[in-house]
N, C-alpha and C positions, 0 to 999 in steps of 0.2 A: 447513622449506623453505629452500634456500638464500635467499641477498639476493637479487632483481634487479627491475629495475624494466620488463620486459620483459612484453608483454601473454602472460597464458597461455590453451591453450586447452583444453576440456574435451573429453574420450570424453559425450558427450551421448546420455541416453536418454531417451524420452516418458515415462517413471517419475522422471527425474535432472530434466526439465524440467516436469514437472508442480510436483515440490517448490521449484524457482528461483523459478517464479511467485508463489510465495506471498511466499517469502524474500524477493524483490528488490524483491516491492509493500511490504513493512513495511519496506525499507531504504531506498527513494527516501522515499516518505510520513515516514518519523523526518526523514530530509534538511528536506524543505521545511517541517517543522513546527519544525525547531532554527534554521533561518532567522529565526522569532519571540521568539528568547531576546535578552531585554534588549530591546524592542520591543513587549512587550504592551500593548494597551490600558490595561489595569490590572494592577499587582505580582502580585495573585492568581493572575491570566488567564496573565501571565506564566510565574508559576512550572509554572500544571498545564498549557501547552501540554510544557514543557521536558519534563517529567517524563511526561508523554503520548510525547514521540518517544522518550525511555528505551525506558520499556513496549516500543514498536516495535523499536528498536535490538536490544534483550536477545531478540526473539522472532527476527529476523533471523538475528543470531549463531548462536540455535541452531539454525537450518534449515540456515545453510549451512555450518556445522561436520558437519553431519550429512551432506549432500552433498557435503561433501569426502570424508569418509570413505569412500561409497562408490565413489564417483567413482575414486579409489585410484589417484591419481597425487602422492600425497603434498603435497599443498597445503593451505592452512588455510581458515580461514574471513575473516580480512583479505586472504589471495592472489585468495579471490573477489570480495570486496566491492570489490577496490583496483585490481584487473591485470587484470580484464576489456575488452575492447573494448565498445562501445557494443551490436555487433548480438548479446551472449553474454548481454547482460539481459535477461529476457523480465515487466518488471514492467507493470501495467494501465498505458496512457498519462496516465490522470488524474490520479494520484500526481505526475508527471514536471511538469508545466505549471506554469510559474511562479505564488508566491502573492506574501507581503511586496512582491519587489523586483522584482516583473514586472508591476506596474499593477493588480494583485489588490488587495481591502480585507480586514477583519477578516470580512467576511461571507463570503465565498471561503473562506477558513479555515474556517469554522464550518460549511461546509455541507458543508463537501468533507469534513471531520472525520466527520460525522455519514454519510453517503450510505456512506463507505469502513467506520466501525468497525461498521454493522449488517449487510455485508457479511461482513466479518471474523469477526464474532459468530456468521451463520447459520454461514460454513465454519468455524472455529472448533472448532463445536456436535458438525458431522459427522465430522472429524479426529480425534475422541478415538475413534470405533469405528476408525479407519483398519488395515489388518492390517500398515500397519511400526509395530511396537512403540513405538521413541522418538519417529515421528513424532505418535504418538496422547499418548503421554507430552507432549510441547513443546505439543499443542492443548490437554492439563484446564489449563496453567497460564497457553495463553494465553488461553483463553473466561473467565476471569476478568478477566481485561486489559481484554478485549476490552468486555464487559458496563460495564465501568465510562467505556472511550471512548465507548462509546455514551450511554450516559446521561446524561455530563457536556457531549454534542456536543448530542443531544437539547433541553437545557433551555438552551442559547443558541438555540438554533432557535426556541424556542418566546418567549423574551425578544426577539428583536431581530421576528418577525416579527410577536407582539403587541406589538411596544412603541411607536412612534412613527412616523409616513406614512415619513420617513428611511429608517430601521432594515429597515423593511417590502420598502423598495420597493429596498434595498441586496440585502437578500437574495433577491428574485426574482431581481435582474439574476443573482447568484449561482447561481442557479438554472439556469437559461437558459446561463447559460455553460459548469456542470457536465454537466448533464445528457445532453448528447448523445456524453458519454464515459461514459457508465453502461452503455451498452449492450454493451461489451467485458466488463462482469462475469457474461456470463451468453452468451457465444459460444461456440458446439459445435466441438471439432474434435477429430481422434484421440490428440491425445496426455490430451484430460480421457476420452474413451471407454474409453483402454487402461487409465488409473486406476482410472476405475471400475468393469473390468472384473475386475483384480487386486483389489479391497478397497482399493487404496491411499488412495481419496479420490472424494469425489462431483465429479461434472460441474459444471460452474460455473450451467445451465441448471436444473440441480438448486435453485439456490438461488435461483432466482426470485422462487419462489410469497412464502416467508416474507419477502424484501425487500420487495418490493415492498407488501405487507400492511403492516410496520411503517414506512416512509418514508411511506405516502397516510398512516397513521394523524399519524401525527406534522405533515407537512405541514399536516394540515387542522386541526389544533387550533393550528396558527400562522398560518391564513387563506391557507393555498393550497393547489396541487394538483400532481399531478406532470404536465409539458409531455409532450406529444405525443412519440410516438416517430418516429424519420426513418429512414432509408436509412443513413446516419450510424454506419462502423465502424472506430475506434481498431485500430490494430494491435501494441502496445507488446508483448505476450502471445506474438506473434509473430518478436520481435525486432528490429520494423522500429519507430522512434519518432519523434517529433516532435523538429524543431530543439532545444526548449528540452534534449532530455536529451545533447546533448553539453557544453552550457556546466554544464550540472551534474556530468556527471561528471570534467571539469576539475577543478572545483574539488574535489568530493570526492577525489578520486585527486591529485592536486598534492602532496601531503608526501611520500607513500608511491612516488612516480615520482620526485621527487626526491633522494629518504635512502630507497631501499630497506631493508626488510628493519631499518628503524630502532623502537627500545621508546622510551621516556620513563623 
């Protein structure tokens, strides 16, 4: 791809956008979780959030290397991540919302960690029968990923909301805050029906049942429950997103707007 730091645009299909949703929710979520690098609680904590938005980063890459390709306007996978406009991402809104450095705590992270990688895991699961080949290819390597987010998001969940009245009552608020953006995970509309209608991937609705079973499970062995559902519908899926995601992709895109088309 020539340099330029000029926004590009995509030939966009409900098949090209089905697959961005996926890509651009593990590219914002690596985003706000590399926000944590050199900032952990604890050195440990520290290193496996970092190595946690890897994981994300590396599964990113290869979705939307993979959408460039078809897409076939000769772009890469940094020309998407980097020279996109704000309304050309279609990642969940919850991913986007500030965590670290937007009045979020350690609890925010941990829940938001945990709610996103058992999401990721049920669609994950589904994606390896997916009928595009590599995209089923990129899901056996990320449901391992994925499995291991989950489980390592899981047992903070369960440490902070048995551990101390603090800790408990840090991550309800956590809770309460997330939750009413959960409900974008699991929104009907034609571009997941033509997916699922191709083989390319199940409906996000699809993956309710198994969410939702493994979140109350977990919840309640931390001593809560999941809140009440509301009228309450995130649009990030759709391209339309909250304030927080233009000051993010500022910063992300900032080098590459700057020194187009620059390597290291």
């Amino acid at each position: 791809m020539a340099a330029t730091s000029e926004s590009i645009r995509l030939r966009l299909t409900p098949a090209l956008q089905y697959r961005l949703r996926i890509a651009d929710t593990c590219l914002v979520h690596a985003q706000r979780l590399a926000e944590w690098c050199g900032h952990g609680p604890v050195l440990e904590e520290d290193i496996a959030l970092a190595n946690l938005a890897l994981d994300l980063l590396g599964q990113a890459r290869a979705l939307l290397g993979h959408v460039a390709r078809l897409e076939g306007q000769g772009h890469d996978e940094d020309a998407l991540a980097f020279l996109r406009d704000e309304g050309a991402y279609f990642n969940l809104s919850l991913v986007e919302l500030p965590l670290r450095r937007g009045g979020g705590d350690f609890a925010d992270t941990v829940l938001r960690n945990f709610l996103l990688a058992s999401w990721l895991q049920a669609l994950w699961r589904r994606l390896v029968a997916s009928s595009d080949a590599e995209l089923a290819a990129i899901a056996g390597k990320a449901v391992k990923e994925a499995r291991y987010h989950r489980q390592h998001a899981a047992d903070w969940v369960l440490r902070l909301g048995d551990g101390t009245p603090e800790s408990a009552s840090r991550l309800q608020r956590a809770l309460a805050r997330a939750w009413p953006y959960t409900a974008e995970m699991f929104a009907a509309d034609a571009v997941d029906e033509a997916a699922a209608a191709a083989g390319l991937g199940p409906t996000r609705a699809a993956l309710a049942a198994d969410w939702d079973a493994d979140v109350a499970a977990v919840l309640g062995d931390a001593g809560m429950a999941p809140p009440a559902r509301t009228a309450f519908l995130s649009t990030g899926t759709q391209g339309r997103h909250t304030e927080a995601m233009g000051l993010l992709l500022a910063e992300m895109q900032v080098l590459q707007r700057q020194f187009p088309g620059g390597r290291w």
